[in-house]
PQR file with spaces between the fields and no chain letter, atoms N, CA, C, O and H, PARSE charges and radii, in Angstrom:
ATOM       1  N    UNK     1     111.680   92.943  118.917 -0.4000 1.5000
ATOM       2  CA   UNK     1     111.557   94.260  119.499 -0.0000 2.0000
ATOM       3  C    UNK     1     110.411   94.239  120.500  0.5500 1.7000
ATOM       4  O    UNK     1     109.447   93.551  120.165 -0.5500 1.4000
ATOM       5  N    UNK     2     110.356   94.760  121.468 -0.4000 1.5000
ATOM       6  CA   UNK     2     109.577   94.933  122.807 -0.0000 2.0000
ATOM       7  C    UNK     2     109.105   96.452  122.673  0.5500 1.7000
ATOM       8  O    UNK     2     109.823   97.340  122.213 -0.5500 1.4000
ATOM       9  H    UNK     2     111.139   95.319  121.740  0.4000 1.0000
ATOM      10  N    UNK     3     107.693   96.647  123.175 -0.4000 1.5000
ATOM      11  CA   UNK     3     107.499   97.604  123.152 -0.0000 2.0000
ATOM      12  C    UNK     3     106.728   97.893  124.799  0.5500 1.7000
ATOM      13  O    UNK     3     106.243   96.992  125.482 -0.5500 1.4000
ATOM      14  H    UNK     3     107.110   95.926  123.549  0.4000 1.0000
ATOM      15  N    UNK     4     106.761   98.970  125.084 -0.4000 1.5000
ATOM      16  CA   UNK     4     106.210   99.091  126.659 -0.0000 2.0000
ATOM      17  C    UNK     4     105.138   99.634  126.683  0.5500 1.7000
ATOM      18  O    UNK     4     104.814   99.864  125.518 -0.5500 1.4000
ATOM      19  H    UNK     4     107.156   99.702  124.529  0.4000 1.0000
ATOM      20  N    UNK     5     104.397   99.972  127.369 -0.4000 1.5000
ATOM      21  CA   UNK     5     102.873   99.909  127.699 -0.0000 2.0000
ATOM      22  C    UNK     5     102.820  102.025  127.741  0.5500 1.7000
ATOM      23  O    UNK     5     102.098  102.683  128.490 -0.5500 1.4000
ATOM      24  H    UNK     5     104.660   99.785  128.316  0.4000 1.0000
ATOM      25  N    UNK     6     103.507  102.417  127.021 -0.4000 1.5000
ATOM      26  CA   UNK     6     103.112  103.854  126.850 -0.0000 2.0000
ATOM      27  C    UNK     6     102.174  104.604  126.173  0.5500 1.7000
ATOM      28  O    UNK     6     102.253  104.133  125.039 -0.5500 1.4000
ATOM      29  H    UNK     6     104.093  101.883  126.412  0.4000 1.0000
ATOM      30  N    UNK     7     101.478  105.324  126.148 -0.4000 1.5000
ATOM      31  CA   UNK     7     100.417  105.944  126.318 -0.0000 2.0000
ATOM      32  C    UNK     7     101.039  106.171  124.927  0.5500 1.7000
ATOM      33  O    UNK     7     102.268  106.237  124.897 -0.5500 1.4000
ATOM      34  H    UNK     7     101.414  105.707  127.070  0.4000 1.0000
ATOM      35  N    UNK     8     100.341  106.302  123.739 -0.4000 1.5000
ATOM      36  CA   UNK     8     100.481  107.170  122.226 -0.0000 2.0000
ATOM      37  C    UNK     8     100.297  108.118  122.055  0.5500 1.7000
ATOM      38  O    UNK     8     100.674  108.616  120.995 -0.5500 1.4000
ATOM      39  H    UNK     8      99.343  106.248  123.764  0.4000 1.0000
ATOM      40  N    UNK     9      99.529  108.970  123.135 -0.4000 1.5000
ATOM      41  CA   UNK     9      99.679  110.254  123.267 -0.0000 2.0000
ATOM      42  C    UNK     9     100.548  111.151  123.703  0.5500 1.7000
ATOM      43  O    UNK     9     100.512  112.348  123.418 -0.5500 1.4000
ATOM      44  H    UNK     9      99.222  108.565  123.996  0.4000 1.0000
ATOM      45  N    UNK    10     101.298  110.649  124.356 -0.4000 1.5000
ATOM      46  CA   UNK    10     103.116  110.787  125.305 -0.0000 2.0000
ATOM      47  C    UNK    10     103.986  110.965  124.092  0.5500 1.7000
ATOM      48  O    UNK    10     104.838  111.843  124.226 -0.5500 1.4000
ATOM      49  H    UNK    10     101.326  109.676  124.587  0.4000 1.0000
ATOM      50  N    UNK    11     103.971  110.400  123.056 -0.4000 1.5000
ATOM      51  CA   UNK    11     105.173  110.201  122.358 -0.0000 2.0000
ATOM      52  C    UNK    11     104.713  110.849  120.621  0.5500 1.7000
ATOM      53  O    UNK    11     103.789  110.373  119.961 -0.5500 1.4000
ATOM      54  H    UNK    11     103.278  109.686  122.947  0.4000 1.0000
ATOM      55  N    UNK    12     105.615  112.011  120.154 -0.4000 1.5000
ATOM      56  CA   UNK    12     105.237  112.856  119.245 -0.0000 2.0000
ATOM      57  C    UNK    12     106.399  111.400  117.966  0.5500 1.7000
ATOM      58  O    UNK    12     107.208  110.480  118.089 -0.5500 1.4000
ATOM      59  H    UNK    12     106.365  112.398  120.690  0.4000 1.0000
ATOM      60  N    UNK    13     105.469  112.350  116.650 -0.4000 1.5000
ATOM      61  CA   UNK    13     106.064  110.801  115.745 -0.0000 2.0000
ATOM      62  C    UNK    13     107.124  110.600  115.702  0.5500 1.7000
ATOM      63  O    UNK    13     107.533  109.474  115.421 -0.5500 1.4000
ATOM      64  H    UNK    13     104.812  113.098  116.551  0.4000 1.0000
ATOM      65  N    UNK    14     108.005  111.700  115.984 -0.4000 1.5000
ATOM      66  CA   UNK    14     109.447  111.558  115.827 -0.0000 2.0000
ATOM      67  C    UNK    14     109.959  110.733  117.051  0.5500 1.7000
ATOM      68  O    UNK    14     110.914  110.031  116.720 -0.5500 1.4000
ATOM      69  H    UNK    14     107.672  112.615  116.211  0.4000 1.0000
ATOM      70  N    UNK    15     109.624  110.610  118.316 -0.4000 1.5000
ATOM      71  CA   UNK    15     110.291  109.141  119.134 -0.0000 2.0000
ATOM      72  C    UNK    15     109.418  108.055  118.618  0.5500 1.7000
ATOM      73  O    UNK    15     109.535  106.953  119.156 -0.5500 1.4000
ATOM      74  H    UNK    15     108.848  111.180  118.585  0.4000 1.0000
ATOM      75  N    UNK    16     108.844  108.154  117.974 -0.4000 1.5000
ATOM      76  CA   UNK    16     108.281  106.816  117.531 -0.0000 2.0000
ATOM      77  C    UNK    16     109.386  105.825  116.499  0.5500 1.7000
ATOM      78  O    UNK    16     109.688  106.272  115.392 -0.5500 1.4000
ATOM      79  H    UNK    16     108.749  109.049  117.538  0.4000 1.0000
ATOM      80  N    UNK    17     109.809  104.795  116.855 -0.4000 1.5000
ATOM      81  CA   UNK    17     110.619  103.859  116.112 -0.0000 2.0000
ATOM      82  C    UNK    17     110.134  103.734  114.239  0.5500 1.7000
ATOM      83  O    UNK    17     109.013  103.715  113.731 -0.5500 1.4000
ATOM      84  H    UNK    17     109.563  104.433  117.755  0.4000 1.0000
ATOM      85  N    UNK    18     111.589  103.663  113.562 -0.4000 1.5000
ATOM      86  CA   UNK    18     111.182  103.819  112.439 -0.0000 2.0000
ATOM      87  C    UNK    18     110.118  103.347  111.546  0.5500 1.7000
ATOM      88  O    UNK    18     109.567  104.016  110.672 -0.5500 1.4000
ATOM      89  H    UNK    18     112.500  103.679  113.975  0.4000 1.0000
ATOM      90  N    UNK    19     109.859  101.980  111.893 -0.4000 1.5000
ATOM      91  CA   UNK    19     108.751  101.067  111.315 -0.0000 2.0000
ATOM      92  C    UNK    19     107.232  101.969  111.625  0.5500 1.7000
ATOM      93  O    UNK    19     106.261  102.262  110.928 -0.5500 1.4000
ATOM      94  H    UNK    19     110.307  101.436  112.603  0.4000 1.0000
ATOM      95  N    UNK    20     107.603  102.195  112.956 -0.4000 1.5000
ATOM      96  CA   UNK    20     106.058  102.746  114.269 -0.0000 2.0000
ATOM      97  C    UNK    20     105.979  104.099  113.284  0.5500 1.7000
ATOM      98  O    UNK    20     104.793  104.410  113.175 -0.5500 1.4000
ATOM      99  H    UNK    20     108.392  101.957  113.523  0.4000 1.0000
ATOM     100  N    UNK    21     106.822  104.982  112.551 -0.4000 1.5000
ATOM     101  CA   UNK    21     106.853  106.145  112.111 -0.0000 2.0000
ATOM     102  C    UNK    21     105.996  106.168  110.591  0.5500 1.7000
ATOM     103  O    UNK    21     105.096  106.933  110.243 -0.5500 1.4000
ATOM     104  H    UNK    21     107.785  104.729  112.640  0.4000 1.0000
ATOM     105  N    UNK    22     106.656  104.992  109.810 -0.4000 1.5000
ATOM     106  CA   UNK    22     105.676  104.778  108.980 -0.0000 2.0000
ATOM     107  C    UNK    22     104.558  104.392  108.595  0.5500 1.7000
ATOM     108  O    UNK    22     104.054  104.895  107.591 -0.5500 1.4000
ATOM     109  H    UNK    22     107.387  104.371  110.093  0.4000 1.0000
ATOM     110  N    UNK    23     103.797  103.213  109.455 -0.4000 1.5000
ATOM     111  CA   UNK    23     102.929  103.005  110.154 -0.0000 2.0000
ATOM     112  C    UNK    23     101.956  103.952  110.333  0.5500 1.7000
ATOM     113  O    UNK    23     100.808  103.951  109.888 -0.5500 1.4000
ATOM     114  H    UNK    23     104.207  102.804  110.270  0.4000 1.0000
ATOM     115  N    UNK    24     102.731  105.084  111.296 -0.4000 1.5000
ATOM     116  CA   UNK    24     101.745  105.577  111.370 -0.0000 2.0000
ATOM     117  C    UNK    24     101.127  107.187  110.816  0.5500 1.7000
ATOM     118  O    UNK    24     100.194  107.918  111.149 -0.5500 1.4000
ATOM     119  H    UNK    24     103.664  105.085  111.657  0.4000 1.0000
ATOM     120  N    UNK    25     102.198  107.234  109.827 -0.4000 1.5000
ATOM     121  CA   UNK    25     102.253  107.663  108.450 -0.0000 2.0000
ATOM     122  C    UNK    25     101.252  107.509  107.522  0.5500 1.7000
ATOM     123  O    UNK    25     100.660  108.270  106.756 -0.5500 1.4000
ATOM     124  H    UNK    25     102.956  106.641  109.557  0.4000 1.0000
ATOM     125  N    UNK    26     101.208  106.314  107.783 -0.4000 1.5000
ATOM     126  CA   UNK    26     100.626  105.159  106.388 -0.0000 2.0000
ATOM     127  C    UNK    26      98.959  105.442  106.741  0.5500 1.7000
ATOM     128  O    UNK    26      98.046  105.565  105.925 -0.5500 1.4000
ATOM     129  H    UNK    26     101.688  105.696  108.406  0.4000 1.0000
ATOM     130  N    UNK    27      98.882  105.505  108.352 -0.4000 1.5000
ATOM     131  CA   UNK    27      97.313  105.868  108.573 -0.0000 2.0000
ATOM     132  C    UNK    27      96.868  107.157  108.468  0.5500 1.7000
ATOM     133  O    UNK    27      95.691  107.454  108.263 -0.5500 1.4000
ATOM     134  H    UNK    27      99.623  105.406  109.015  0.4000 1.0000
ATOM     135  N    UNK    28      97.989  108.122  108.633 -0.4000 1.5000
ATOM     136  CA   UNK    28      97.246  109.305  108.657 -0.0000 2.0000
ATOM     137  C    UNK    28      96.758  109.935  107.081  0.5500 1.7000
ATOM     138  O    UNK    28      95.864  110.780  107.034 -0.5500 1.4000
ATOM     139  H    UNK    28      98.945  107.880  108.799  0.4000 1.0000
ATOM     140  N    UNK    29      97.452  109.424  105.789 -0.4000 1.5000
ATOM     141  CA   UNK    29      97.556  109.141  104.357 -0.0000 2.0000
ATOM     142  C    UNK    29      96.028  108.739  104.177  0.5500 1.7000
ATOM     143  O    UNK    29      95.209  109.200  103.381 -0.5500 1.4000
ATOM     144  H    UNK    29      98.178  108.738  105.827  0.4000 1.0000
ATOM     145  N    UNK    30      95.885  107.806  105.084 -0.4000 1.5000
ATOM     146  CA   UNK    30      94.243  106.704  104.665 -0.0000 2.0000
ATOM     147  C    UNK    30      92.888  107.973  105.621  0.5500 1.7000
ATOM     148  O    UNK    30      91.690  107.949  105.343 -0.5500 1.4000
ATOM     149  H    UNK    30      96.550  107.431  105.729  0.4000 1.0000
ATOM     150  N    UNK    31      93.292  108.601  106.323 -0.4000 1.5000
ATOM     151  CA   UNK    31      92.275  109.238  106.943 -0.0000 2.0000
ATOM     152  C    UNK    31      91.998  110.359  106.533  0.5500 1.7000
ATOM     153  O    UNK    31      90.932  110.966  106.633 -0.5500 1.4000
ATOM     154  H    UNK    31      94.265  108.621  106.549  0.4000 1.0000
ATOM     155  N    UNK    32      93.522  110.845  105.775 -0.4000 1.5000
ATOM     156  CA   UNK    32      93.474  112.273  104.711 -0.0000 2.0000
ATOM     157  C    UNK    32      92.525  111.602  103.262  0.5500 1.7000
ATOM     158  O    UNK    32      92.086  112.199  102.279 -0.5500 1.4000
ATOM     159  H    UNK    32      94.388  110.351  105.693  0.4000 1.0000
ATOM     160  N    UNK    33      92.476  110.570  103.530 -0.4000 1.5000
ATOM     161  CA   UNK    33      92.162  110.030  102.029 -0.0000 2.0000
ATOM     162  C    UNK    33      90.303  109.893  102.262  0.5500 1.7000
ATOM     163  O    UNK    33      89.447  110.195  101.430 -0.5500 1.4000
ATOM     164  H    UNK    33      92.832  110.085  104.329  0.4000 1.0000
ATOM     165  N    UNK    34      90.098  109.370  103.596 -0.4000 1.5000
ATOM     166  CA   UNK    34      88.463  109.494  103.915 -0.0000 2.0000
ATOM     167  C    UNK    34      87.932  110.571  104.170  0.5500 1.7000
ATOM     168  O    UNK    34      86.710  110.722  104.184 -0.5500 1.4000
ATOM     169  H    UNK    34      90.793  109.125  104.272  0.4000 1.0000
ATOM     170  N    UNK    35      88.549  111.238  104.347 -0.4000 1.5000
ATOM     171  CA   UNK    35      88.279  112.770  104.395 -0.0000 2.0000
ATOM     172  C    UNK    35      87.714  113.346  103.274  0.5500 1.7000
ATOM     173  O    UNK    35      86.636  113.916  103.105 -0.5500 1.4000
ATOM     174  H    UNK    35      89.541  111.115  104.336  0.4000 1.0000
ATOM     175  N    UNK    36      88.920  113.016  102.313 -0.4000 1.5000
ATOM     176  CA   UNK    36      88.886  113.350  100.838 -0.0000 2.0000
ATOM     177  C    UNK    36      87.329  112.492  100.240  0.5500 1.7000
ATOM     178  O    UNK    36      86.502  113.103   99.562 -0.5500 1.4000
ATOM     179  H    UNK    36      89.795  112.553  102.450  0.4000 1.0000
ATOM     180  N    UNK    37      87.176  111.216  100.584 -0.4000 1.5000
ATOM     181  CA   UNK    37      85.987  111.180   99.723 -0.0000 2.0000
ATOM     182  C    UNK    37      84.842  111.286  100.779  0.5500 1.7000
ATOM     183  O    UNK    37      83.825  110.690  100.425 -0.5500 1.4000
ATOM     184  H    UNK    37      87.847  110.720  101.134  0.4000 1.0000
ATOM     185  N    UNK    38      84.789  111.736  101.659 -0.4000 1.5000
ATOM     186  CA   UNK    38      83.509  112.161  102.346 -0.0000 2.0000
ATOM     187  C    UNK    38      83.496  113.740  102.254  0.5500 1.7000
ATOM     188  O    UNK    38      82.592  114.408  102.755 -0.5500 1.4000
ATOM     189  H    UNK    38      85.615  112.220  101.947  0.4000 1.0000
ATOM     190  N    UNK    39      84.647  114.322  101.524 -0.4000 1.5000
ATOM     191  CA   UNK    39      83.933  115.709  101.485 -0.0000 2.0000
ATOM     192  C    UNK    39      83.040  116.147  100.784  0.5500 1.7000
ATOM     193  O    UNK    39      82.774  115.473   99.789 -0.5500 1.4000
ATOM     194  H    UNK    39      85.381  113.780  101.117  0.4000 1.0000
ATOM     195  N    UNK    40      82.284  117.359  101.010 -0.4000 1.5000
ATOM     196  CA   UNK    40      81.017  118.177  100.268 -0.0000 2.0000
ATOM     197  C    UNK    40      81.802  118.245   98.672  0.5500 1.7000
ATOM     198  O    UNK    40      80.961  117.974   97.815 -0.5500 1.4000
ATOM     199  H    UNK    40      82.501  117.906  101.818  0.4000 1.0000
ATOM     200  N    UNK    41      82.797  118.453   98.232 -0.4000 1.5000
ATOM     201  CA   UNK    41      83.145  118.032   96.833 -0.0000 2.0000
ATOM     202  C    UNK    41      83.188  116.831   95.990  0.5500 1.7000
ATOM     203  O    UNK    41      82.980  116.862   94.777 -0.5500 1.4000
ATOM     204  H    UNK    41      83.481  118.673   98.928  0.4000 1.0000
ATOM     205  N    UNK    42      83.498  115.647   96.742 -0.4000 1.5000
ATOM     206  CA   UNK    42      83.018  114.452   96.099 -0.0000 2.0000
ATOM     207  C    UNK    42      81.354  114.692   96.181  0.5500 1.7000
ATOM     208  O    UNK    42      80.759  115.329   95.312 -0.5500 1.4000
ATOM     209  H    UNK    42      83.667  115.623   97.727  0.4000 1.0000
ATOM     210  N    UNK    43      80.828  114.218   97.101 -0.4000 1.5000
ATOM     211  CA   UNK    43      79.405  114.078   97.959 -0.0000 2.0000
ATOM     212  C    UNK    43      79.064  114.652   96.287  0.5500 1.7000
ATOM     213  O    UNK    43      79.058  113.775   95.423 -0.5500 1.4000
ATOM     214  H    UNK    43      81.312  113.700   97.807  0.4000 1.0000
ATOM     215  N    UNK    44      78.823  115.919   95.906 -0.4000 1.5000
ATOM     216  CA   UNK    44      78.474  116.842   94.790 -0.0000 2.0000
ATOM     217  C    UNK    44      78.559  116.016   93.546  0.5500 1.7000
ATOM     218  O    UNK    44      77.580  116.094   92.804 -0.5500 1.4000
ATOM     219  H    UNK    44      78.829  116.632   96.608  0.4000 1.0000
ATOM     220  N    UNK    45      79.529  115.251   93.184 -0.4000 1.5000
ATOM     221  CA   UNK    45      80.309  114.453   92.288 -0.0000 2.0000
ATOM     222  C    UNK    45      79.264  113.597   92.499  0.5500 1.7000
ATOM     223  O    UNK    45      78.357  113.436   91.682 -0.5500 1.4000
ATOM     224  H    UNK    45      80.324  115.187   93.787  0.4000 1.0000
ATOM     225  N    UNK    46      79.330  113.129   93.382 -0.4000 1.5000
ATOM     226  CA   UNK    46      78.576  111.791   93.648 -0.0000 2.0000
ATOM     227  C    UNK    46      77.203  111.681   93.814  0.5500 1.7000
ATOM     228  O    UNK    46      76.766  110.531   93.868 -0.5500 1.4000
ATOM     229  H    UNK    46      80.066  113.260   94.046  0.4000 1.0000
ATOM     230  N    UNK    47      76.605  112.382   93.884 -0.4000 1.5000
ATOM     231  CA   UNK    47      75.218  112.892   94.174 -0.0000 2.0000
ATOM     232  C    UNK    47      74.614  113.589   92.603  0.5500 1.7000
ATOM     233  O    UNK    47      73.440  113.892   92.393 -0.5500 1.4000
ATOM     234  H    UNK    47      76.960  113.316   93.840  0.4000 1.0000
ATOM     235  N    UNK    48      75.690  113.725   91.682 -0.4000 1.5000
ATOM     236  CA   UNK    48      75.380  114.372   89.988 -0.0000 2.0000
ATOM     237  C    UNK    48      75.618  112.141   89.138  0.5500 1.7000
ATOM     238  O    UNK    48      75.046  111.426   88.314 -0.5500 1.4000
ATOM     239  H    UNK    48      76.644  113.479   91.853  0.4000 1.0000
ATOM     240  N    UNK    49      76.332  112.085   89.720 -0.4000 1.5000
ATOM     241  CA   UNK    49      76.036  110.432   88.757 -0.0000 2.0000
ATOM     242  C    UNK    49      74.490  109.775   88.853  0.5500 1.7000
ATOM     243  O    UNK    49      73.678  109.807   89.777 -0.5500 1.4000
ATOM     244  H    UNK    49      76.796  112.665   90.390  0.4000 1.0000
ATOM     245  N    UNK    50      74.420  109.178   87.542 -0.4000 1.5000
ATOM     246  CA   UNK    50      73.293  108.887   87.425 -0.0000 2.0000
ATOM     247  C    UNK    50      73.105  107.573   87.514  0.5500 1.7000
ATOM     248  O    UNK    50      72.029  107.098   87.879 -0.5500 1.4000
ATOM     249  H    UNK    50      75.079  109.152   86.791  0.4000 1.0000
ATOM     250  N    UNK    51      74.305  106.742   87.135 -0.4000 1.5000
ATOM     251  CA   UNK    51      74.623  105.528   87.303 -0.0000 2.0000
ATOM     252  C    UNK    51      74.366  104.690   88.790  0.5500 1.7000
ATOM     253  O    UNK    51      75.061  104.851   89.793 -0.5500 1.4000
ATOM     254  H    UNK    51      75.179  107.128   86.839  0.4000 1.0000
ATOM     255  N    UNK    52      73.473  103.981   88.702 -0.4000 1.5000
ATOM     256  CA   UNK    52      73.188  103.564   90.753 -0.0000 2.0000
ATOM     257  C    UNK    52      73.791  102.616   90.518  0.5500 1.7000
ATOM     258  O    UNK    52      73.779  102.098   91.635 -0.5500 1.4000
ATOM     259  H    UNK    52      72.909  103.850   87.888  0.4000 1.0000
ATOM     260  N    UNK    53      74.409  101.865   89.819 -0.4000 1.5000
ATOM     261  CA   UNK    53      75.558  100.860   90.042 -0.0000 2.0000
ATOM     262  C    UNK    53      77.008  101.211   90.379  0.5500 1.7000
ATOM     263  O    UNK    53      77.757  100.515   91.065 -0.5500 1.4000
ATOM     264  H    UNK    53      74.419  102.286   88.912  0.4000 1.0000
ATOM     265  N    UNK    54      77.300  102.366   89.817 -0.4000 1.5000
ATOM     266  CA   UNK    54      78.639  103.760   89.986 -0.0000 2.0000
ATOM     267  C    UNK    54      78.670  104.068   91.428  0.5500 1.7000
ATOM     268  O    UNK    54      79.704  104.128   92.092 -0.5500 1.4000
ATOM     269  H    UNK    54      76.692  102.932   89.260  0.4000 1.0000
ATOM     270  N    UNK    55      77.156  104.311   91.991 -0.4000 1.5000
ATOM     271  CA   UNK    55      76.957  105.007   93.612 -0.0000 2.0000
ATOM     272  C    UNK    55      77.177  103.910   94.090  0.5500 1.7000
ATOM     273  O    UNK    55      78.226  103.795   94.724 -0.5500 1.4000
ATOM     274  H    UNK    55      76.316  104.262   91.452  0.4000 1.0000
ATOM     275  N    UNK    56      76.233  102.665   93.952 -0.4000 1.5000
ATOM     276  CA   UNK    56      76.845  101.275   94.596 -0.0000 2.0000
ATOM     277  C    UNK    56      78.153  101.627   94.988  0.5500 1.7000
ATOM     278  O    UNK    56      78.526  102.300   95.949 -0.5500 1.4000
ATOM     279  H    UNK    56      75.381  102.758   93.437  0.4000 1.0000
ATOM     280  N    UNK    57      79.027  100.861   93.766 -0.4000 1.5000
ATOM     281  CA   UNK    57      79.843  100.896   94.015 -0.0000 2.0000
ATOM     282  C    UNK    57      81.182  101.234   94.885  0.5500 1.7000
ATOM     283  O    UNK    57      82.047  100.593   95.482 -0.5500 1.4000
ATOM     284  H    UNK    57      78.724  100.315   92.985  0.4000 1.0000
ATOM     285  N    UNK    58      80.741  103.153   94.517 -0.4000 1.5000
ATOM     286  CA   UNK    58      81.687  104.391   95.706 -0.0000 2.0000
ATOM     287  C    UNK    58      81.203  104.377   96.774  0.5500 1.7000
ATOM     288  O    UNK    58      81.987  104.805   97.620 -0.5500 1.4000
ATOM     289  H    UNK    58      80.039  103.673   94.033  0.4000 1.0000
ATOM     290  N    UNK    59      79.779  103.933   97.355 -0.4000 1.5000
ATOM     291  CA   UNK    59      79.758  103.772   98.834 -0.0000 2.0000
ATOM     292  C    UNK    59      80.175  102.211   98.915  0.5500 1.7000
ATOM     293  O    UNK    59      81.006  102.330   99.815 -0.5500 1.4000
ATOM     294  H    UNK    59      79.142  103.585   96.667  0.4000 1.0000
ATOM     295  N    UNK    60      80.179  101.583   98.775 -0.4000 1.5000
ATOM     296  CA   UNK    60      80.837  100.363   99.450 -0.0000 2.0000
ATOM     297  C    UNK    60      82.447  100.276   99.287  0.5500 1.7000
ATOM     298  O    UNK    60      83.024   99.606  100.143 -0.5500 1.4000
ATOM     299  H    UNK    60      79.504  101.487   98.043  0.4000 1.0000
ATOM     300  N    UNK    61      83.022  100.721   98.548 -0.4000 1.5000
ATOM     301  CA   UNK    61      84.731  101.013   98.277 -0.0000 2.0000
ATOM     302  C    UNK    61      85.172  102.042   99.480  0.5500 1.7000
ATOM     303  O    UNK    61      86.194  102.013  100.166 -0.5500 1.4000
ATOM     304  H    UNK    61      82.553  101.266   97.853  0.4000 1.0000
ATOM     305  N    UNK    62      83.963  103.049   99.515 -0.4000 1.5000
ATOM     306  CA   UNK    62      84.459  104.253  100.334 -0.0000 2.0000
ATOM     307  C    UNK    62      83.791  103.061  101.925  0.5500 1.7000
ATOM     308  O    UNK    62      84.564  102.589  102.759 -0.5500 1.4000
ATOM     309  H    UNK    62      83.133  103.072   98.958  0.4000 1.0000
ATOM     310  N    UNK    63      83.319  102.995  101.928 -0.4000 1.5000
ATOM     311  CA   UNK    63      82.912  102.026  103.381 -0.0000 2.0000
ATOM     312  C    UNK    63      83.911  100.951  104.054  0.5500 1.7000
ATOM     313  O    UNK    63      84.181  100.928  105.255 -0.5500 1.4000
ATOM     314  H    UNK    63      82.691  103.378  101.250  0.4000 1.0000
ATOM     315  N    UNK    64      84.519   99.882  102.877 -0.4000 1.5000
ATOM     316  CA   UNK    64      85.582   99.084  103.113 -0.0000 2.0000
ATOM     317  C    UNK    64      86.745  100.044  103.344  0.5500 1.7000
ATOM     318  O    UNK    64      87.423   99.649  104.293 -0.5500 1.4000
ATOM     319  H    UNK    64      84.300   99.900  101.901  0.4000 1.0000
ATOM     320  N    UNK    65      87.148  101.028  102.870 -0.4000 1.5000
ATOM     321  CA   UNK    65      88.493  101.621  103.186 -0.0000 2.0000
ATOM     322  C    UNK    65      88.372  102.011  104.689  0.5500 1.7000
ATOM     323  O    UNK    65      89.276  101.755  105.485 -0.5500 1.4000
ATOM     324  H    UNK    65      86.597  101.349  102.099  0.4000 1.0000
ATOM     325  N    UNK    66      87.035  102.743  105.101 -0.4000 1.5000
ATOM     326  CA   UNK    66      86.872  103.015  106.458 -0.0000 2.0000
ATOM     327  C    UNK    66      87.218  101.657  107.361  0.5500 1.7000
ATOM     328  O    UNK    66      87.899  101.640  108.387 -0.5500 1.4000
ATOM     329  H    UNK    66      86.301  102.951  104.455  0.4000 1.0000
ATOM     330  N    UNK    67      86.645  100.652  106.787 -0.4000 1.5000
ATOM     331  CA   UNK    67      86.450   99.385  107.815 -0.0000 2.0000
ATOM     332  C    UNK    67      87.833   98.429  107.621  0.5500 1.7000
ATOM     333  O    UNK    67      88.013   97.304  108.087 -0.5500 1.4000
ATOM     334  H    UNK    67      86.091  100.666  105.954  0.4000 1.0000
ATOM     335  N    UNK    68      88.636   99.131  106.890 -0.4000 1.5000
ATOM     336  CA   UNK    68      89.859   98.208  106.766 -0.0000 2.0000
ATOM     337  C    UNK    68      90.872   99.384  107.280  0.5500 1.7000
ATOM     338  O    UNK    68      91.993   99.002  107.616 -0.5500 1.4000
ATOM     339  H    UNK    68      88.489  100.044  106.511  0.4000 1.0000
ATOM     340  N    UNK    69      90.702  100.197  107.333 -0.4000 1.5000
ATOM     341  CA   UNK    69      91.415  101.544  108.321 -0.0000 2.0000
ATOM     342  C    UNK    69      91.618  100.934  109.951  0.5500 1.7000
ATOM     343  O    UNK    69      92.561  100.709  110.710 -0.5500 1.4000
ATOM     344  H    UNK    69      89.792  100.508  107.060  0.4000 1.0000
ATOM     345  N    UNK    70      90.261  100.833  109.969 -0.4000 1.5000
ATOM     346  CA   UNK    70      90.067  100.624  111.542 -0.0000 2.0000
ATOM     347  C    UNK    70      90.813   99.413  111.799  0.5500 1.7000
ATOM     348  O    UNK    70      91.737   99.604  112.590 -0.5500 1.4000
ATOM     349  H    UNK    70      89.495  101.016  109.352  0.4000 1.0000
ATOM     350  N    UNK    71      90.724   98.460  111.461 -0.4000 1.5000
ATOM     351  CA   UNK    71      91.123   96.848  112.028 -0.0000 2.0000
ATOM     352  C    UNK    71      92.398   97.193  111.523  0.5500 1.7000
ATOM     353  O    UNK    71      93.262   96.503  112.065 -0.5500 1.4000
ATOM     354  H    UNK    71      89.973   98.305  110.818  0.4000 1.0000
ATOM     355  N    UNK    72      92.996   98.244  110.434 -0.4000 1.5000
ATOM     356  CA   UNK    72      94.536   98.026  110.605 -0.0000 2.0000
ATOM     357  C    UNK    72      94.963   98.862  112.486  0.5500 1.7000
ATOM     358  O    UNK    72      95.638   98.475  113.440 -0.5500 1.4000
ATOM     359  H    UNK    72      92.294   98.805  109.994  0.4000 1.0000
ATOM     360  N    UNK    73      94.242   99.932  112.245 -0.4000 1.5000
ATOM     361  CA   UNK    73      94.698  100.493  113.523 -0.0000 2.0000
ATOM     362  C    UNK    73      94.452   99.574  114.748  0.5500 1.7000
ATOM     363  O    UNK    73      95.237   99.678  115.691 -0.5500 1.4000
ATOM     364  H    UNK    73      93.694  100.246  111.470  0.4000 1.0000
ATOM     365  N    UNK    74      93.284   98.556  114.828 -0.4000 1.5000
ATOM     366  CA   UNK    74      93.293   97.885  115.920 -0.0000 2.0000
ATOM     367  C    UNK    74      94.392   96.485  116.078  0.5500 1.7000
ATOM     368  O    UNK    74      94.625   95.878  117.124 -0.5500 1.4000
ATOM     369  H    UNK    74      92.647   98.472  114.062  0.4000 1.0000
ATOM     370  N    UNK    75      95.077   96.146  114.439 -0.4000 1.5000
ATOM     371  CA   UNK    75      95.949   95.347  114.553 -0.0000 2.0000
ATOM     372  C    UNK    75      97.416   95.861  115.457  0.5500 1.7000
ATOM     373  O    UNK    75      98.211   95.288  116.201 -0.5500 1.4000
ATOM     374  H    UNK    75      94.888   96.639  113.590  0.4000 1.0000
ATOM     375  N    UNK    76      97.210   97.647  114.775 -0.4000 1.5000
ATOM     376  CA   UNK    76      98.801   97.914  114.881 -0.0000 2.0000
ATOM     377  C    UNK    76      98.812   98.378  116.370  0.5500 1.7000
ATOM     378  O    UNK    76      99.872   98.701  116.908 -0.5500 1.4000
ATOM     379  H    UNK    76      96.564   98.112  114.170  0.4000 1.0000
């Protein structure tokens, strides 16, 4: 499959080819999802643990999802 040099802003998800649809599906899922743990309701959650191996932990899990977000979007 060939794809042409069009702008991603031109094209709403529905002309986007089926694979390209889930795709980019699949990212908007992962950005609803960083959203979700950078909001003021986790943050609260996360800021009441007492455990600093627990906080470890959720910032570097929550950090890799950001940094494996990105390089998927720069793969796709």
């Amino acid at each position: 499959m060939t794809y042409s040099p069009i702008s991603s802003t031109t094209l709403t998800i529905d002309q986007l080819p089926a694979m390209d649809r889930v795709r980019a599906q699949f990212l908007d899922q992962l950005r609803e999802c960083e959203l979700e743990l950078n909001s003021s309701k986790i943050q609260n959650i996360f800021e009441a643990e007492k455990d600093i191996t627990k906080k470890r932990k959720f910032i570097d899990d929550r950090t890799d999802l950001s940094v494996l977000r990105i390089k998927l979007e720069s793969v796709i």
